[in-house]
Every structure is written in structure tokens, then in C-alpha cells.
N, C-alpha and C positions, 0 to 999 in steps of 0.2 A: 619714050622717056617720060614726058608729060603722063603719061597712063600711071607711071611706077612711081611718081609723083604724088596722084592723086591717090591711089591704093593707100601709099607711105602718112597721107596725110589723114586717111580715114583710120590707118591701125592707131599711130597717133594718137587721135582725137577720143575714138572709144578706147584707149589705156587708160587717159585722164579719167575718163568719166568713168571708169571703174575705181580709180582712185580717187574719188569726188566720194564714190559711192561709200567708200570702205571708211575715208575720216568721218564720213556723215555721222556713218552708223558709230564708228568710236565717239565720237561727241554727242550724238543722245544718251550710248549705257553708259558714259563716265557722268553727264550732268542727269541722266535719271535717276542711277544710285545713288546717290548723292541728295536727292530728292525725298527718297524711300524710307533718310532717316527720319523726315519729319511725321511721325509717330506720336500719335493722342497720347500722354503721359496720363493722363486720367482713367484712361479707359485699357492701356497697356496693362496698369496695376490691377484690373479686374481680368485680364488674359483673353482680351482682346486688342486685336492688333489692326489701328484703321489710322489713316492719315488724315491729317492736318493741311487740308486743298490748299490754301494761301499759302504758309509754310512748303508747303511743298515746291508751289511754283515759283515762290523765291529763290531756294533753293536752285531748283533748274535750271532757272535765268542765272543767276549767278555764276555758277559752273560753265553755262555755255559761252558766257562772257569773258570769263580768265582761262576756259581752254582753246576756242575757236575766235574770239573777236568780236561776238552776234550781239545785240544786244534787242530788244521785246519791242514790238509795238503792236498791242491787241494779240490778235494769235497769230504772229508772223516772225522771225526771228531777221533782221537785217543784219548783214555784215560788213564788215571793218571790209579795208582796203587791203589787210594780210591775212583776212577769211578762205577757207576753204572753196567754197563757194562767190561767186558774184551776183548772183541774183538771191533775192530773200529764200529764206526756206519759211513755208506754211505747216501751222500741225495744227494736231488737236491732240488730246489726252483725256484717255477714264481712269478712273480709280476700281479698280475690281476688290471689293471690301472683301470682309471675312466672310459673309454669309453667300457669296456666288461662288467663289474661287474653284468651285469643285464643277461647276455645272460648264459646259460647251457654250464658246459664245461665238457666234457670229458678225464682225462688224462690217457693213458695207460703209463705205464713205463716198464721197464724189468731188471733183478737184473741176474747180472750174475756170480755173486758168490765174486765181487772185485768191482763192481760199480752197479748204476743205472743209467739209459739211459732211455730218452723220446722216446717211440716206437711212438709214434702220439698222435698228440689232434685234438677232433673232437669236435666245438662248435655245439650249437643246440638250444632250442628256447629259446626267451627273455620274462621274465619275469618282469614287473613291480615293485616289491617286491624284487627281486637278484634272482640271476641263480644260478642252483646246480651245485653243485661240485664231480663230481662221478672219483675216484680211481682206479686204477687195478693195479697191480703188478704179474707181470711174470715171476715164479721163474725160476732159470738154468731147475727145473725137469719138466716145460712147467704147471706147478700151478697157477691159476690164485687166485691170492690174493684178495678180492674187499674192501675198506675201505666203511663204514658207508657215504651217501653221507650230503652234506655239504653246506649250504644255506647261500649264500653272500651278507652280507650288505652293503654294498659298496666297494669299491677299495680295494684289500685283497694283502696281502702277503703270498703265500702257502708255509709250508717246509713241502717233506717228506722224512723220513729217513727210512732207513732198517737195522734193527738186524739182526743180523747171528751168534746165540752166541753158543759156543764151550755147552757141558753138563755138569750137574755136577758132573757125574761119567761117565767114559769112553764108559759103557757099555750102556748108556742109548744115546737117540738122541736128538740132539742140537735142538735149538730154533730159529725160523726163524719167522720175522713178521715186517710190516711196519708200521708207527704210521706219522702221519699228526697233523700235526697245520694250521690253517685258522685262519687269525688275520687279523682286517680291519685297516685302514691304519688310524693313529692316527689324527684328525683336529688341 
């Protein structure tokens, strides 16, 4: 019985965290689009389309703040007490301008238990249609994480954040996983 207990407690635990996983990713692409309006008015009217970084990440923080509870400190999002999440989420964010958008990009990051850090970006061939977007994450325990790669329509806004969420019972082991939004920059 104890055994069917413990199984019960493990399906459990990894259901949440698939549902950690799924509001994560809805609260980056609702606060990244949201982001993507903030579009150079100066430079729009000459038919280029590049973002406004400050504007932008007002924007994001905002959004993540009236949909999820999180609110910024540095490059860490902390949450509320009715957050999705309990422990902070970390990210980092590029801007993929007008002039890459078509070329293949590579990003390695690396998560070191308190932040995420860009290990290198390695661009690679251009495509006429948009460049992929390939992922990797490097946990502390040397884990390479790889996100689902990512086909860009034009000038993108990337956010990726990393979970590191504590368990739901002491005994079982916490959740770790990075979640991406790719949102093209609004005309």
C-alpha cells in the first residue's frame, strides 16, 4: 500500500509540474507579445521594424505582473504568494532585429543554479523563409537541456526563462526546465 502511495505521489507531483510548465510558457507569449508592440516609430515609418529594448521590457514586466503576480528584480522574475510558480523564474532575452531574422541562430545559455548566462551564439545559414532558432541550456549538473527549435518570421523578440521549482514533498526531486517564447515584432 505504502508503494501505491508513493507512485500516487510521484504521478502527482510530475502532473503539477507539467502544469507549472504549460502556465509558464502562457505567461511568457502573453507578456512577450505584448512586448513586441514596442516598435521604433521613427524607424517603422522608414519600413523598418526594430524594437524599443526599455519599452519593451516595460512592457513584459508589466504584463507578467497583472497576469501571473511576478514582479522584476535584475533579470529574475519573483512571485506573488497566488504565482504559478514558488520559487523565482530566471531569463534572459534577445532581440533578433531586421537584419538577422533570416539567418540560423544558435543560443547556448548556461543556468547556474541563481541565473542564466549566454555561453555563445553561433549564427549559421540564411534562409529565405526565417532562420531556426535552436536552444540549449546547461544545467549546474553539466545537463544539456535542448528547446524544440524555432522558425522566425521576421524580426523576433526571444525570452527564455528557467524553472527551478523546490518539490512537492520534500522527499521527492524538484523540477527544473526552460520554456521560450518567440514572438515577431509587431508592424
Amino acid at each position: 500500500m505504502l508503494f501505491f502511495l508513493l507512485v500516487g505521489l510521484f504521478v502527482v507531483d510530475a502532473d503539477l509540474a507539467m502544469q507549472k510548465k504549460t502556465e509558464v510558457k502562457m505567461l511568457l507569449e502573453l507578456a512577450n507579445h505584448h512586448a513586441t508592440f514596442a516598435v521604433d516609430p521613427v524607424l517603422k515609418t522608414e519600413g523598418v521594424i526594430d524594437l524599443l529594448e526599455d519599452e519593451a521590457m516595460d512592457r513584459f514586466e508589466e504584463r507578467m505582473n497583472q497576469n501571473g503576480g511576478y514582479h522584476r528584480e535584475l533579470q529574475t522574475f519573483v512571485p506573488a504568494n497566488n504565482s504559478v510558480t514558488t520559487d523565482p523564474l530566471v531569463f534572459t532575452r534577445y532581440n533578433i532585429d531586421f537584419r538577422a531574422w533570416r539567418q540560423d541562430l544558435d543560443i547556448y545559455l548556461r543556468y547556474n543554479g541563481k541565473s542564466l548566462s549566454q555561453d555563445r551564439l553561433v549564427p549559421g545559414a540564411s534562409r529565405p523563409e526565417g532562420g531556426r532558432l535552436h536552444i540549449t541550456v546547461v544545467t549546474e549538473e553539466g545537463e544539456e537541456l535542448r528547446l524544440a527549435p524555432k522558425t522566425m518570421v521576421g524580426p523576433s523578440h526571444v525570452v527564455i526563462a528557467f524553472v527551478d521549482e523546490s518539490p512537492f514533498l520534500p522527499l521527492l526531486p524538484g523540477h527544473s526546465f526552460p520554456v521560450v517564447s518567440v514572438e515577431e515584432l509587431k508592424h
